[in-house]
matplotlib code that plots the C-alpha trace (Angstrom):
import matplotlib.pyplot as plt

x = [89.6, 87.1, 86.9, 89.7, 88.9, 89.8, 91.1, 92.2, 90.1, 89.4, 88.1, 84.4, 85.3, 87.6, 84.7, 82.9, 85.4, 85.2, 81.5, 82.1, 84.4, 82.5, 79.3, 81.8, 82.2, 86.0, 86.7, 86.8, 89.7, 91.9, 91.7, 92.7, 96.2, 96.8, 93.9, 95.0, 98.8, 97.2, 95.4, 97.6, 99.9, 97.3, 96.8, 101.4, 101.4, 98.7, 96.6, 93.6, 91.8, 90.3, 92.6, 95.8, 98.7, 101.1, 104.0, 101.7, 101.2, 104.7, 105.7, 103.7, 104.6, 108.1, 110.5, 110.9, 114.3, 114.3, 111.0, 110.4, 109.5, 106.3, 105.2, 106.1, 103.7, 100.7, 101.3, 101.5, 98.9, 96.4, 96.7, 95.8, 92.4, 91.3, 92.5, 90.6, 87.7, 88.0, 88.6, 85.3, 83.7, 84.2, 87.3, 90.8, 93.3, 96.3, 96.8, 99.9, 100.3, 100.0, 102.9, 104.7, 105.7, 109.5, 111.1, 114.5, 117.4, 118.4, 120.3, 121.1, 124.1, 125.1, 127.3, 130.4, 131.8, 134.4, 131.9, 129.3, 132.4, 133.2, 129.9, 128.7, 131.7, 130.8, 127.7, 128.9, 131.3, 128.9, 128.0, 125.9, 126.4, 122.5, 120.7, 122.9, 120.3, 121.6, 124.9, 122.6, 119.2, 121.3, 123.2, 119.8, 118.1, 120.3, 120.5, 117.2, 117.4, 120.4, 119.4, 115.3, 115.1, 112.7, 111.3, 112.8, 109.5, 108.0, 110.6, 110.8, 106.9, 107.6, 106.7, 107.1, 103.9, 105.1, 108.0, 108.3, 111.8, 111.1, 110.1, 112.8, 109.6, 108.7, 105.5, 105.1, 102.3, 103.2, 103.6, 103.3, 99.5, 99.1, 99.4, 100.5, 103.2, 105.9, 110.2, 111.9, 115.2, 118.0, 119.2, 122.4, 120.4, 117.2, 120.1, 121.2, 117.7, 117.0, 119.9, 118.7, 114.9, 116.9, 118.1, 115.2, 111.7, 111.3, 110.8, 107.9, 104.4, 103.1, 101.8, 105.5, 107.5, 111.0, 113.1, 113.0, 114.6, 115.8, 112.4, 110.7, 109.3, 109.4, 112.7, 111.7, 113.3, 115.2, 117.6, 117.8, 118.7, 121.9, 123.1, 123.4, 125.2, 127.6, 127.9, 129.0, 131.7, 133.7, 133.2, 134.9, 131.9, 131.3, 127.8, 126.8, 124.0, 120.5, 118.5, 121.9, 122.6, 123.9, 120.4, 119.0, 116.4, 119.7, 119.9, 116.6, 117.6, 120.7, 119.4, 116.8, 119.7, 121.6, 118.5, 118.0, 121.4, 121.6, 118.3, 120.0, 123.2, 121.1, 119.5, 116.2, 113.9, 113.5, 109.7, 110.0, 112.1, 110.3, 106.8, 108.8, 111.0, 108.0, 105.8, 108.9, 109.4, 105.9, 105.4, 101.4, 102.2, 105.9, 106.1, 107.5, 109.8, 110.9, 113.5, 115.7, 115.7, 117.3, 119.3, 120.8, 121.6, 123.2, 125.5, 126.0, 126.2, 126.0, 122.8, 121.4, 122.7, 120.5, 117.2, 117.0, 114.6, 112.7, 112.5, 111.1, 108.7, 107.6, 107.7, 107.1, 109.4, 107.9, 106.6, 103.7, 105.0, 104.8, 107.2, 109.3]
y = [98.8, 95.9, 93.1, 90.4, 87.0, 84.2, 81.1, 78.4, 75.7, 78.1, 80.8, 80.3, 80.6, 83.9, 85.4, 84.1, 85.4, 88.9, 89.2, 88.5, 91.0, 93.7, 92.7, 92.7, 96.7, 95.7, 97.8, 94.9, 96.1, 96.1, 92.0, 92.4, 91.9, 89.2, 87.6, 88.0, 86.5, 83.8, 82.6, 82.8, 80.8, 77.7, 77.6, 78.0, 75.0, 73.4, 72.5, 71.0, 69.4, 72.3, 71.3, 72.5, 70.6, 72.1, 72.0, 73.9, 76.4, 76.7, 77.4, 80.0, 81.2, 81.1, 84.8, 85.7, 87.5, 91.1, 90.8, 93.2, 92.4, 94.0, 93.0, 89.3, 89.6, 91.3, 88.7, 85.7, 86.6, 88.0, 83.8, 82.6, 84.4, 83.1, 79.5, 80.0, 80.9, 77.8, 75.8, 77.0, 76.2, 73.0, 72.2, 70.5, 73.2, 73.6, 76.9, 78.4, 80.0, 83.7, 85.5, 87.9, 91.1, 91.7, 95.0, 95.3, 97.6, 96.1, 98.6, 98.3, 97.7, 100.4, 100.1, 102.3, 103.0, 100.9, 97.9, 98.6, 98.5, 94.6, 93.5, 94.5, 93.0, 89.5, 90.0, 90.8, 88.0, 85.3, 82.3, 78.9, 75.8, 75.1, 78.2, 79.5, 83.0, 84.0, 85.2, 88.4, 88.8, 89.1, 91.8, 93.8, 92.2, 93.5, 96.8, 97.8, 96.6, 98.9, 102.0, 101.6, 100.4, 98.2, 95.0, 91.5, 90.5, 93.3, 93.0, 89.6, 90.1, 92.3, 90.9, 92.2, 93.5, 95.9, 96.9, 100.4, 100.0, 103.1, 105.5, 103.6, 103.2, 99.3, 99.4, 97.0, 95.2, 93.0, 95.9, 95.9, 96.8, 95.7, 99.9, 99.6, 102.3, 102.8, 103.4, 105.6, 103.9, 106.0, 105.6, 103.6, 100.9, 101.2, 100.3, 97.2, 96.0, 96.4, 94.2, 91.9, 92.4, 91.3, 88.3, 86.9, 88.5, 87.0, 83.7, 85.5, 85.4, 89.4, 88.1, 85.9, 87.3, 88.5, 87.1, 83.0, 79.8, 77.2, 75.9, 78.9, 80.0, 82.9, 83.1, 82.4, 84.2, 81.8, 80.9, 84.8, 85.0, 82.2, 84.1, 87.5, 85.5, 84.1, 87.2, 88.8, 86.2, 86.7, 90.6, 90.3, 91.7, 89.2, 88.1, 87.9, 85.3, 85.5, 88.5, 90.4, 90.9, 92.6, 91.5, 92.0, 94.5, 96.6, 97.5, 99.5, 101.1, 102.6, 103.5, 105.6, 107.1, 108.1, 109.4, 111.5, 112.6, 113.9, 115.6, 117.6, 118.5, 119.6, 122.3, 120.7, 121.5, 118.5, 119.4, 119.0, 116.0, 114.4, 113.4, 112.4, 110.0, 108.1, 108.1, 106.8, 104.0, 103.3, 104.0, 105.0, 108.0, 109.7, 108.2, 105.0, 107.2, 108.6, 105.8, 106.4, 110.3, 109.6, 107.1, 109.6, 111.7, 109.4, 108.5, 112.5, 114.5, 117.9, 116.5, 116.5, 119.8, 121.4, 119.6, 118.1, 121.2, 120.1, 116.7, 117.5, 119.7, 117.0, 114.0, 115.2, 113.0, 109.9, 109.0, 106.2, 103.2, 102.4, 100.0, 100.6]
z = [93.9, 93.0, 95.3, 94.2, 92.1, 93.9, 91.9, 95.1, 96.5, 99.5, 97.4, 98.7, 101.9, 101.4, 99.8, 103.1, 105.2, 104.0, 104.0, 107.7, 108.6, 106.8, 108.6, 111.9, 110.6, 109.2, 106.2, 103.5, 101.5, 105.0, 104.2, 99.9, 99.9, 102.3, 101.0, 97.3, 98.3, 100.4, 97.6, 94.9, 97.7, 98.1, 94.1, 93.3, 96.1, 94.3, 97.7, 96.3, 99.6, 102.0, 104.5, 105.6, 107.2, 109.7, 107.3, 104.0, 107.2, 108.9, 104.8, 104.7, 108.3, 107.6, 107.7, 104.3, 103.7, 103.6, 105.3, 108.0, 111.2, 111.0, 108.1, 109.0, 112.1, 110.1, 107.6, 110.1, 112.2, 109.3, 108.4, 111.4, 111.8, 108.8, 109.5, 113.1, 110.8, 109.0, 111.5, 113.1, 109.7, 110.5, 108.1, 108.9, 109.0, 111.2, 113.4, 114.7, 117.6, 117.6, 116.4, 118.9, 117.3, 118.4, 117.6, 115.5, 115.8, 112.4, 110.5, 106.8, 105.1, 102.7, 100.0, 99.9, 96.2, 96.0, 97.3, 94.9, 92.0, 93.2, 93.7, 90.1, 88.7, 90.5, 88.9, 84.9, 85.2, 86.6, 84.0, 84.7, 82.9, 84.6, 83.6, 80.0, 80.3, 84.1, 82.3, 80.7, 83.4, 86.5, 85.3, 84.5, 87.6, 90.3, 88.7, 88.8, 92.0, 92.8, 90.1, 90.8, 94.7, 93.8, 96.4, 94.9, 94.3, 92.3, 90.3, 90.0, 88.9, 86.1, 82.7, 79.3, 78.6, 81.6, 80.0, 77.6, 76.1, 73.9, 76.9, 79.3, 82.1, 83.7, 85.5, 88.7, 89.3, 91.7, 94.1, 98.2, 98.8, 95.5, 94.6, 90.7, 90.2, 87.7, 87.6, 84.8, 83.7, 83.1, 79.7, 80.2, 82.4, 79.4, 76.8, 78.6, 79.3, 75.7, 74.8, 77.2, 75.3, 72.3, 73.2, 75.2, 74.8, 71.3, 73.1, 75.9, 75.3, 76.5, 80.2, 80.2, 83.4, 82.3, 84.6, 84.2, 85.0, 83.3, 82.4, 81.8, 84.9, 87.0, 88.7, 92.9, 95.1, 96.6, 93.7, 93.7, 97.2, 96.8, 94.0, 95.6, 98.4, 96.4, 94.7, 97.8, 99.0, 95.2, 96.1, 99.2, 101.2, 104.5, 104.6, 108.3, 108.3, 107.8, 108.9, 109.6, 105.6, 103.8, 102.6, 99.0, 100.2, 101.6, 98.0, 98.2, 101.1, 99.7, 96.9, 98.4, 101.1, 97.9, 96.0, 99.5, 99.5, 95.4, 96.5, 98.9, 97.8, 94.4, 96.8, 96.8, 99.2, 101.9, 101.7, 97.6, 97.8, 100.3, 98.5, 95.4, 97.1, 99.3, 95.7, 93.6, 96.5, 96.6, 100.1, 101.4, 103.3, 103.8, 107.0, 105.9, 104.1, 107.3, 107.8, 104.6, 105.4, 108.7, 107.8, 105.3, 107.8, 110.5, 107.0, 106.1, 109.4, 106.8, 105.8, 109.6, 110.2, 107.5, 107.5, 111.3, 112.5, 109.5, 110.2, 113.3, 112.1, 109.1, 111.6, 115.3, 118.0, 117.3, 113.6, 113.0, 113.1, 109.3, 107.2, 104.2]

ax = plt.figure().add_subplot(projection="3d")
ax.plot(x, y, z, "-o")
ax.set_aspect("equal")
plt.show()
């Protein structure tokens, strides 16, 4: 992986920053992705002073939903060495406190059938006097969200040079650790994203993002967020505040608890199923994959009873301590 291209009025002083750290001995690409996200941050907020206010910071700071806690602190504190960096530099940039990493017992909500049934139907029904186009890209959104377990950003990311209607794949290349990687559709969801393609990719240039707002723009997540809310309240399924959920990334979780679970009643092998669930999530190592499996079998007792010796055996007591 080449070193990234910065484009934001810090970009100098990113490149500076990593020269740094790899003369500190820091491996250089440990400081990519954060880096990369940072940057395209400063340029989508259009900072164009090397300076940064408390509130351009706290922004940044902010909990993003779905966000794990982990990832929130890396994230958080990852900023805040480079703005004590700057700040050293001699440039006027606030810096936050250093972020305390707190341990959840957050469990996810999983769908039972009958939910899934209402909530889909909240979705196919939905139309916006605002935004004429929702009516036909939610439908297809949330259900690659639901079918694929994708992250809502990835998939928010995809445009239609990524998309294959002919072979039924999307390839993500917004992905978490920026590792490209690519979902198969099944052909029922590949026929409704190529009515969608009908109806809306004429008006898309190849680098144009799929999924758009009223004024042609990638759809944020936030907009995203208040629909699957309201989505939830017509489907009857009580929303219990932020961070509690049912959350939008829920819907990769049970996705890959079912993907599990079809796995296993098939006969598969836990050591076969395994390595192609973590590569189909996009996960580094199957650690992070660790959660869903026993998840799954906390949902499916039957499911413990065969593979919990394996488990064992795959995972040891205590797993790393790697996010999904």
């Amino acid at each position: 992986m080449g070193r990234p291209i910065f484009s934001s009025v810090f970009a100098e002083q990113m490149d500076s920053y990593l020269e740094a750290k790899v003369s500190a001995g820091f491996k250089e690409t440990s400081f990519y992705t954060f880096l990369r996200s940072f940057d395209s941050y400063c340029a989508r907020e259009n900072i164009l002073e090397k300076a940064l206010t408390k509130e351009e910071v706290q922004q940044w700071c902010r909990r993003r939903e779905g966000e794990a806690t982990t990832t929130h602190y890396t994230r958080v504190n990852s900023l805040r060495h480079f703005l004590i960096y700057l700040a050293r530099k001699g440039f006027s940039v606030y810096v936050p406190r250093d972020a305390a990493f707190q341990p959840t017992g957050f469990t996810p909500h999983i769908y039972t059938t009958s939910e899934v049934e209402r909530y889909f139907e909240a979705v196919d029904s939905f139309h916006s006097s605002y935004c004429k186009k929702d009516a036909i890209q939610y439908p297809v959104l949330f259900r690659i969200l639901y079918c694929c377990g994708t992250r809502i950003n990835e998939t928010l990311g995809i445009r239609k040079c990524d998309v294959d209607l002919k072979e039924g794949i999307i390839k993500l290349s917004e992905s978490k650790n920026d590792d490209e990687r690519y979902i198969v559709l099944k052909d029922d969801l590949n026929a409704l994203l190529q009515r969608f393609s009908d109806k809306c990719f004429y008006l898309l240039d190849d680098d144009g993002y799929i999924f758009t707002n009223r004024n042609g723009g990638r759809l944020d997540q936030k907009t995203v967020y208040e629909r699957h809310r309201m989505f939830l309240k017509k489907a009857g399924i009580p929303y219990e505040g932020d961070g509690k959920g049912p959350r939008i990334h829920d819907w990769r979780h049970h996705m890959a608890v079912y993907s599990f679970k079809q796995m296993a009643d098939s006969g598969m092998d836990m050591y076969v199923a395994l390595p192609i669930l973590s590569a189909y999530l996009g996960h580094k190592t199957i650690y992070a994959t660790e959660h869903y499996i026993r998840l799954t079998m906390e949902l499916f007792p039957y499911i413990e009873e065969r593979f919990s010796e394996k488990i064992k055996k795959a995972f040891g007591e205590a797993a790393e301590n790697e996010k999904y």
